[in-house]
Backbone bond lengths (Angstrom), bond angles and torsions (degrees), N, CA, C in turn:
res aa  C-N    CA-C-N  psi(-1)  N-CA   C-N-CA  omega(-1)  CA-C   N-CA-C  phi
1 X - - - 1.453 - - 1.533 109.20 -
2 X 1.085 113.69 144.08 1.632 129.56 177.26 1.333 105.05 -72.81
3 X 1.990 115.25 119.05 1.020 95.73 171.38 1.863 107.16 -89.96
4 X 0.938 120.11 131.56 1.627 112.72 169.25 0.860 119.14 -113.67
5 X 1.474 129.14 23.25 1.331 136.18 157.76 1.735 106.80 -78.03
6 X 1.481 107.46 -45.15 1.389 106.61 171.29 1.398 123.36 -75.90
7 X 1.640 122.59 -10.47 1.467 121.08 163.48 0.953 107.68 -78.45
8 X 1.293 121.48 -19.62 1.574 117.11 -178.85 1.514 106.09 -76.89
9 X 1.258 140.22 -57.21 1.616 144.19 170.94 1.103 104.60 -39.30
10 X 1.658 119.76 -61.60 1.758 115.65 -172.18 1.590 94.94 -57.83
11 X 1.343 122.41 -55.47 1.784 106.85 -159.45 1.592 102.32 -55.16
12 X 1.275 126.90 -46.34 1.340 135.35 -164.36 1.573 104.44 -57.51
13 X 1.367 106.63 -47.83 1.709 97.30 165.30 1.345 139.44 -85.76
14 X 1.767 90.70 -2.49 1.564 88.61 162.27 1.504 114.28 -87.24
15 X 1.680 125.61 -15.38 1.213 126.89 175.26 1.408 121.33 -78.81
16 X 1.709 104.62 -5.45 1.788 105.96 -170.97 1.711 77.48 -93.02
17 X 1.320 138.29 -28.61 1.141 104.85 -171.01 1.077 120.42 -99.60
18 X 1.422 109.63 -8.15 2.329 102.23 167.44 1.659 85.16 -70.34
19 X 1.223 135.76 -37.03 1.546 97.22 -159.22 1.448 115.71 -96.40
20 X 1.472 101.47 45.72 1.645 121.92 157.20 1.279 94.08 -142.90
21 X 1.264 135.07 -1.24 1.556 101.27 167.69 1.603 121.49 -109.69
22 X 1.673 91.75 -16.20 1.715 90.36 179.99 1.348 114.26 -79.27
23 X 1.436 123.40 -14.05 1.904 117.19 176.54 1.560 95.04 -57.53
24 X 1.631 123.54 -59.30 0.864 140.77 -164.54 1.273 107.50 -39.78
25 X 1.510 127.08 -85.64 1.595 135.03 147.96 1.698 113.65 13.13
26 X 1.537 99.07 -74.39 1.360 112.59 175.02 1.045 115.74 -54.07
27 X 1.391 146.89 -30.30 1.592 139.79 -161.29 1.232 80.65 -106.15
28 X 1.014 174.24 43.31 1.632 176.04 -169.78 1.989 85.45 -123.97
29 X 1.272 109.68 94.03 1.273 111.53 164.32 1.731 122.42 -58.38
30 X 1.769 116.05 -19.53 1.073 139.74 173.50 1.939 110.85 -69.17
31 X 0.901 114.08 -25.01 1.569 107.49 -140.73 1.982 82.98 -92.92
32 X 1.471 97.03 134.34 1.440 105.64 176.50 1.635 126.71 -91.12
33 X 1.112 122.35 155.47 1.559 114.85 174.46 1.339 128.03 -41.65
34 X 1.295 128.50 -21.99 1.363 150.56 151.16 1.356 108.23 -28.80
35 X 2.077 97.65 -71.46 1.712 88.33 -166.23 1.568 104.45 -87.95
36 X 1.342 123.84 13.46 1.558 119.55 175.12 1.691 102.48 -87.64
37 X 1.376 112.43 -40.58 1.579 102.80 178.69 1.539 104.01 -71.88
38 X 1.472 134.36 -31.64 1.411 130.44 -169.93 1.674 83.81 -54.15
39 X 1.901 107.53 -74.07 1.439 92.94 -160.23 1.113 137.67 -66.71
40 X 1.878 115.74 2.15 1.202 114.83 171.85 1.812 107.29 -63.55
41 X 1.024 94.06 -51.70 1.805 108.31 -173.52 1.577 101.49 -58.10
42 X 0.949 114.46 -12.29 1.817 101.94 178.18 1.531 96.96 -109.67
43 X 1.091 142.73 -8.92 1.204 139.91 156.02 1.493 123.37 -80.22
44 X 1.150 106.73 -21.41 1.489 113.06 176.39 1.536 105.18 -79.96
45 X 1.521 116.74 -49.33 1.310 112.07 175.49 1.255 118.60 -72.48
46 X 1.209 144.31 1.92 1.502 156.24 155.93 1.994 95.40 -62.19
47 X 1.461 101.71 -53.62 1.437 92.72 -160.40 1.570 106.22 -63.98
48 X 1.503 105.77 -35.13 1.879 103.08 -177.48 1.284 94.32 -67.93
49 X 1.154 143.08 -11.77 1.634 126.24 -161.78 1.451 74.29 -87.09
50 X 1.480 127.25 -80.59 1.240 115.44 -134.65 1.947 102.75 -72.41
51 X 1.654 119.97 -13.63 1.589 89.05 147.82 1.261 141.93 -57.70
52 X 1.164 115.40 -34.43 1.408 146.71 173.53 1.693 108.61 -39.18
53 X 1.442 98.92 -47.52 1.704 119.67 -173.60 1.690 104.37 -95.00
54 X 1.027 106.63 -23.58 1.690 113.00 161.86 1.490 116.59 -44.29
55 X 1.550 83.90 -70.35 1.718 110.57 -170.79 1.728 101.31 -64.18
56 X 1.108 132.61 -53.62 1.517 120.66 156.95 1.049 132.01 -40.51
57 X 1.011 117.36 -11.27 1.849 129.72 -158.78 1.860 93.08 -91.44
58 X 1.510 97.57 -59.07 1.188 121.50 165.22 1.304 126.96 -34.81
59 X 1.694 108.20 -87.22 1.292 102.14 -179.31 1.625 111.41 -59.35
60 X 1.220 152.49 -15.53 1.342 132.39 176.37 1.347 113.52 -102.95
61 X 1.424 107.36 33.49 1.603 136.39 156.38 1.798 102.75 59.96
62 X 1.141 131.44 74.62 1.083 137.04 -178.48 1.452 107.00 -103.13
63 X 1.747 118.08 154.00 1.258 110.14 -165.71 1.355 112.99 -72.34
64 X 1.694 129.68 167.06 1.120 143.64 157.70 1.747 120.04 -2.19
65 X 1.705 95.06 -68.02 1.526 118.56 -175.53 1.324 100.78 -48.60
66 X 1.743 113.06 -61.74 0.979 103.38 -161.11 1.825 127.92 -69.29
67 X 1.381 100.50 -18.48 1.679 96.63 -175.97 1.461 90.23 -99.10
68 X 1.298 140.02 29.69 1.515 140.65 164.00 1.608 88.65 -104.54
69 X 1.369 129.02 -23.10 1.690 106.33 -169.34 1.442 92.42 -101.98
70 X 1.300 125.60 -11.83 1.920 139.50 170.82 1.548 105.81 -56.36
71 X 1.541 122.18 -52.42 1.022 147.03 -139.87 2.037 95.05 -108.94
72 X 1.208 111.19 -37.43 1.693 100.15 164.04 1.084 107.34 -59.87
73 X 1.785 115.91 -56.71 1.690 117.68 -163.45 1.571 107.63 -48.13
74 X 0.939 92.34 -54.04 1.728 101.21 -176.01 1.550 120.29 -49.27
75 X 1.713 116.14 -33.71 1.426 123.86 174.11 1.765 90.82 -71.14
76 X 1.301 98.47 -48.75 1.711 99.09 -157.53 2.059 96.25 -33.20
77 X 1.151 91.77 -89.06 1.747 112.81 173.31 0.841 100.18 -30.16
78 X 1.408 157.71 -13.63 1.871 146.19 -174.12 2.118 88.07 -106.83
79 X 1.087 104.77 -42.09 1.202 93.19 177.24 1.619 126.69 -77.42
80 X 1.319 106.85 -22.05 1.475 112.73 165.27 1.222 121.47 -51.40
81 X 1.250 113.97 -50.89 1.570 151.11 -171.51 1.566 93.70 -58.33
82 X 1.336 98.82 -63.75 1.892 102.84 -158.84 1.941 88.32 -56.04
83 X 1.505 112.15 -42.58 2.094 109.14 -161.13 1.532 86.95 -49.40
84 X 1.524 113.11 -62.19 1.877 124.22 -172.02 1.989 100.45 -30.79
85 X 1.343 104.49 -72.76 1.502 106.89 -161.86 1.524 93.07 -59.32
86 X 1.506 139.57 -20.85 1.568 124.90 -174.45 1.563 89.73 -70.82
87 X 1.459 124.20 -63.38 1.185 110.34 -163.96 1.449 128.28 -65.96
88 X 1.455 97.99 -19.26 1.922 89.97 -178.66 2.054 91.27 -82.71
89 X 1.002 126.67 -14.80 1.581 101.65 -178.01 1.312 101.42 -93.73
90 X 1.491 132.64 3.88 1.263 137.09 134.57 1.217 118.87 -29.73
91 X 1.257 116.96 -61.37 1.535 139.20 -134.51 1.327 73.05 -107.34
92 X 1.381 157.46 -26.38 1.519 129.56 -167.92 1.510 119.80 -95.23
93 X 1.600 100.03 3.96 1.403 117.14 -172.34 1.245 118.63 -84.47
């Protein structure tokens, strides 16, 4: 059986740490459009994962809390994504 209570903890700490490492990234006066579209695209696929883990959370009827802490991760990563796409249409200006 899938635990997804524990994909849910690992994703959650992998999302507390892009959202201290991707500002960082971004203020990198160095970092080229290259690695802003790479990390947009790896942030975007973070966000379908963690719908993905939403919607599981769900259908195998998990409590409230838990598809409310499913359902931050998932904003978290959509909002990462959106800072990434501000700065690369920065960068196209």
């Amino acid at each position: 059986m899938t635990d997804w209570i524990g994909i849910l903890k690992e994703q959650t700490a992998n999302g507390d740490e892009m959202s201290r490492e991707v500002p960082t990234m971004l203020a990198n006066p160095d970092i080229s459009e290259t690695q802003v579209k790479t990390l947009f695209a790896a942030l975007e696929k973070q966000a379908d994962f963690a719908e993905k883990l939403r919607l599981a959370l769900e259908k195998f009827g998990h409590d409230f809390p838990i598809i409310k802490a499913a359902e931050r991760l998932e904003e978290r990563y959509a909002d990462l994504a959106a800072s990434v796409a501000e700065k690369l249409k920065a960068m196209r200006k």
